[in-house]
RODO-2510 file (C-alpha; in nm, 4 decimals, decimal comma):
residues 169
     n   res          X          Y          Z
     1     x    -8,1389     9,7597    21,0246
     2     x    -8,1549     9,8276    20,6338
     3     x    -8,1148     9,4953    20,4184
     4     x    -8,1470     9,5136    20,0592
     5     x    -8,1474     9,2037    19,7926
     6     x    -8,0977     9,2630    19,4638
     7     x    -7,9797     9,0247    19,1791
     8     x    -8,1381     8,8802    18,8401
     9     x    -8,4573     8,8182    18,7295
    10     x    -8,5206     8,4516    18,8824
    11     x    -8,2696     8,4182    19,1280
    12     x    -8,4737     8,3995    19,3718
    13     x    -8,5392     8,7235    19,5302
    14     x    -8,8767     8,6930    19,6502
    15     x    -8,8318     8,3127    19,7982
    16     x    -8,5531     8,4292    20,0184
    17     x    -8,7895     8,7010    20,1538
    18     x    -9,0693     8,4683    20,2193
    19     x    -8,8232     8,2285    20,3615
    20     x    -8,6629     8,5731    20,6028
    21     x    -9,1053     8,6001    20,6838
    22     x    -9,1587     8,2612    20,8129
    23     x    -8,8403     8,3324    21,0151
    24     x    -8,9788     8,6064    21,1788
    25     x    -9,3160     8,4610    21,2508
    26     x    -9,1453     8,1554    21,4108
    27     x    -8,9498     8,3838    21,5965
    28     x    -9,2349     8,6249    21,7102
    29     x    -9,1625     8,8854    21,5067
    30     x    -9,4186     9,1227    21,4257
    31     x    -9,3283     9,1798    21,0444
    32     x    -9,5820     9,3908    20,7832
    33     x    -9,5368     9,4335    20,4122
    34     x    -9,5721     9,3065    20,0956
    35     x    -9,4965     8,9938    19,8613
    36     x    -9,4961     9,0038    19,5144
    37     x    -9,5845     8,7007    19,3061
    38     x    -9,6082     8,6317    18,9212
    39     x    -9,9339     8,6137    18,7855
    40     x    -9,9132     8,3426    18,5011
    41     x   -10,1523     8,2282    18,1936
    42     x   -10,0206     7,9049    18,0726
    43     x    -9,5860     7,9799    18,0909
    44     x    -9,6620     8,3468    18,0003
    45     x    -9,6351     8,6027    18,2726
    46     x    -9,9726     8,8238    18,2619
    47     x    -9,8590     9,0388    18,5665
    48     x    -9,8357     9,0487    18,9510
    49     x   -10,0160     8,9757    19,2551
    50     x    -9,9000     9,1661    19,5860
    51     x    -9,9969     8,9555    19,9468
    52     x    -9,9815     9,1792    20,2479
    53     x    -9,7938     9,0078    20,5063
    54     x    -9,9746     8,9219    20,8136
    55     x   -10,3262     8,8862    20,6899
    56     x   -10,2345     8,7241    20,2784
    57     x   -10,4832     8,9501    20,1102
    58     x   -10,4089     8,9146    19,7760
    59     x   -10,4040     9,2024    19,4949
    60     x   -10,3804     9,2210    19,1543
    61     x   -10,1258     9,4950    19,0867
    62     x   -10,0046     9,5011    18,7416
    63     x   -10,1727     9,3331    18,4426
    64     x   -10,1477     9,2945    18,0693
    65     x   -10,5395     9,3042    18,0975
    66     x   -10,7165     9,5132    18,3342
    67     x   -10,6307     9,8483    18,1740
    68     x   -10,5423    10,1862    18,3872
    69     x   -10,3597    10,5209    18,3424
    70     x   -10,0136    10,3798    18,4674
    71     x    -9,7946    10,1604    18,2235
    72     x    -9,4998    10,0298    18,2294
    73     x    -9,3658     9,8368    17,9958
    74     x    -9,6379     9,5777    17,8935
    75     x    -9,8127     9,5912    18,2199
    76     x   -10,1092     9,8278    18,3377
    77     x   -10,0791     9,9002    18,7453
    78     x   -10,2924     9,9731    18,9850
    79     x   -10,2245    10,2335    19,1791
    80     x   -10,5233    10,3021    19,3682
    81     x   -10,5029     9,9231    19,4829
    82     x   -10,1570     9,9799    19,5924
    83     x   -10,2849    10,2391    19,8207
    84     x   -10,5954    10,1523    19,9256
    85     x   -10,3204     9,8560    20,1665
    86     x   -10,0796    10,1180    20,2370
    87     x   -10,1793    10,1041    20,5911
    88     x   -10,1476     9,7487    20,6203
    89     x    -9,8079     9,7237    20,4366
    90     x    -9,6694     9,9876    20,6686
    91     x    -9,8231     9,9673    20,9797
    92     x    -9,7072    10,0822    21,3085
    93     x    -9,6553     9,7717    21,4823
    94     x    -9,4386     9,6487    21,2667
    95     x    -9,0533     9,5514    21,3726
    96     x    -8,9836     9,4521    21,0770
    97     x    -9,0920     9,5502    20,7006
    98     x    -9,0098     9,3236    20,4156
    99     x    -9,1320     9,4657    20,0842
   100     x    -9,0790     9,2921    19,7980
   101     x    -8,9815     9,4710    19,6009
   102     x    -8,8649     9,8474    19,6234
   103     x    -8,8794     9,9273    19,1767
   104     x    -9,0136    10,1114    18,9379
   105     x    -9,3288     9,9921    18,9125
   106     x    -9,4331    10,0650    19,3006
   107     x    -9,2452    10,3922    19,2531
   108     x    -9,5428    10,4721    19,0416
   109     x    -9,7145    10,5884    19,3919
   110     x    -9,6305    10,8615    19,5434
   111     x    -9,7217    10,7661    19,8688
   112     x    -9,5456    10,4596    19,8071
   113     x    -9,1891    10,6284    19,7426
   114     x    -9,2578    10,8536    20,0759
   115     x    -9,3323    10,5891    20,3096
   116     x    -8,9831    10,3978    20,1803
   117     x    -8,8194    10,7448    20,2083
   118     x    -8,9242    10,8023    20,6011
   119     x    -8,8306    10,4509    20,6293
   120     x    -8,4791    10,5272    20,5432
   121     x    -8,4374    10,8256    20,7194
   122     x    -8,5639    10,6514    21,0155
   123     x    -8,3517    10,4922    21,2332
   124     x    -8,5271    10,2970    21,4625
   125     x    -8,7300    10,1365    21,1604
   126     x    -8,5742     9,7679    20,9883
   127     x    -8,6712     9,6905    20,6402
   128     x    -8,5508     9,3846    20,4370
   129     x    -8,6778     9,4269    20,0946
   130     x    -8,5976     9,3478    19,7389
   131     x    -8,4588     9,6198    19,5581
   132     x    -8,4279     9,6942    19,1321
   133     x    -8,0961     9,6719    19,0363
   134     x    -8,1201    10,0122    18,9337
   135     x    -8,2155    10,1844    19,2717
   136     x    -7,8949    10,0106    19,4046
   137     x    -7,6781    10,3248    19,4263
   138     x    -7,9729    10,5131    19,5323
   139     x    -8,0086    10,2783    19,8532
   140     x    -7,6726    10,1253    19,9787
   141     x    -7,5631    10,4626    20,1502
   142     x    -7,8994    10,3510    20,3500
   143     x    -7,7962     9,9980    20,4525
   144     x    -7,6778     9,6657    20,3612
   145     x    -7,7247     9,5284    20,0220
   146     x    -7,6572     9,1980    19,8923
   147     x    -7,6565     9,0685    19,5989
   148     x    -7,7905     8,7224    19,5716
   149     x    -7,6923     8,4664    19,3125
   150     x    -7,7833     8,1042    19,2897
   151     x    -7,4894     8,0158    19,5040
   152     x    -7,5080     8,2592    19,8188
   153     x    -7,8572     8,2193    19,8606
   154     x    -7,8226     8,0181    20,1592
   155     x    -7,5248     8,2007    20,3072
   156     x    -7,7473     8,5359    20,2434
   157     x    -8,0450     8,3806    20,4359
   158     x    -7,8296     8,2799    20,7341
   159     x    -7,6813     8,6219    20,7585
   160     x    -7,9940     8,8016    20,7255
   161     x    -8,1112     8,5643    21,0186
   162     x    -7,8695     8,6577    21,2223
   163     x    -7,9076     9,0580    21,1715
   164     x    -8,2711     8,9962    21,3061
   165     x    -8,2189     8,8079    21,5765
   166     x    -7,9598     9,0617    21,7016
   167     x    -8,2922     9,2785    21,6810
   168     x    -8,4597     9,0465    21,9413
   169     x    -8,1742     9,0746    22,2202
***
């Protein structure tokens, strides 16, 4: 199982993954990866925090502040942080990944793009992750995408369900 969600900025991406998470855990489901939340200064966005999934350690990945070699656009990343959880965000016991997101700025690593690569190429491995409009041709020969708008959010959620629990039987 390959589930992609893309859509705009704000549609609410990364709430339908940790809504497919909490899903999982009530069903059982060993799940490993990532979330990606907005890091935010008064109503300006400063950068982004990644949480592993399963033990919430949280990470500052990209900032307007803490400087590195790796830019994009206004934000500084952190690369070596990104790695350093690798293992966590992709570890073996996992039945299900959900990585939010799969974009340019995680494509930054390396070891980051290989890991989603052998993911794909893998069969008998089930992602649900977010995915930059961009990579969207890129990815769909891979899997299901979806493209979520304020109005199929629910009907998106439900069908996701559904694909997972068909994972269970």
């Amino acid at each position: 199982m390959k589930i992609f969600i893309t859509g705009q900025p704000g549609v609410g991406k990364t709430t339908l993954l940790k809504k497919i998470y909490n899903f999982c855990r009530e069903k059982s489901i060993v799940v490993c990866g990532f979330i990606t939340e907005e890091v935010r200064e008064n109503r300006f966005r400063i950068g982004f925090d990644l949480i592993t999934l399963g033990d919430n350690q949280r990470l500052n990945f990209a900032s307007i502040y803490k400087e590195t070699p790796y830019k994009f656009g206004k934000y500084f990343l952190d690369i070596a942080a990104l790695e350093n959880v690798m293992d966590r965000i992709f570890c073996i016991e996992a039945e299900v990944y959900i990585i939010d997101e799969i974009g340019k700025m995680e494509f930054f690593s390396e070891r980051f793009k290989e890991k989603i690569h052998k993911i794909m190429e893998n069969d008998k491995l089930n992602i649900v992750a977010s995915l930059h409009r961009d990579f969207v041709k890129e990815f769909k020969k891979y899997g299901k995408v979806y493209y979520l708008t304020q109005d199929n959010r629910d009907l998106v959620f439900e069908e996701v369900k559904q694909e997972i629990l068909i994972l269970k039987k």
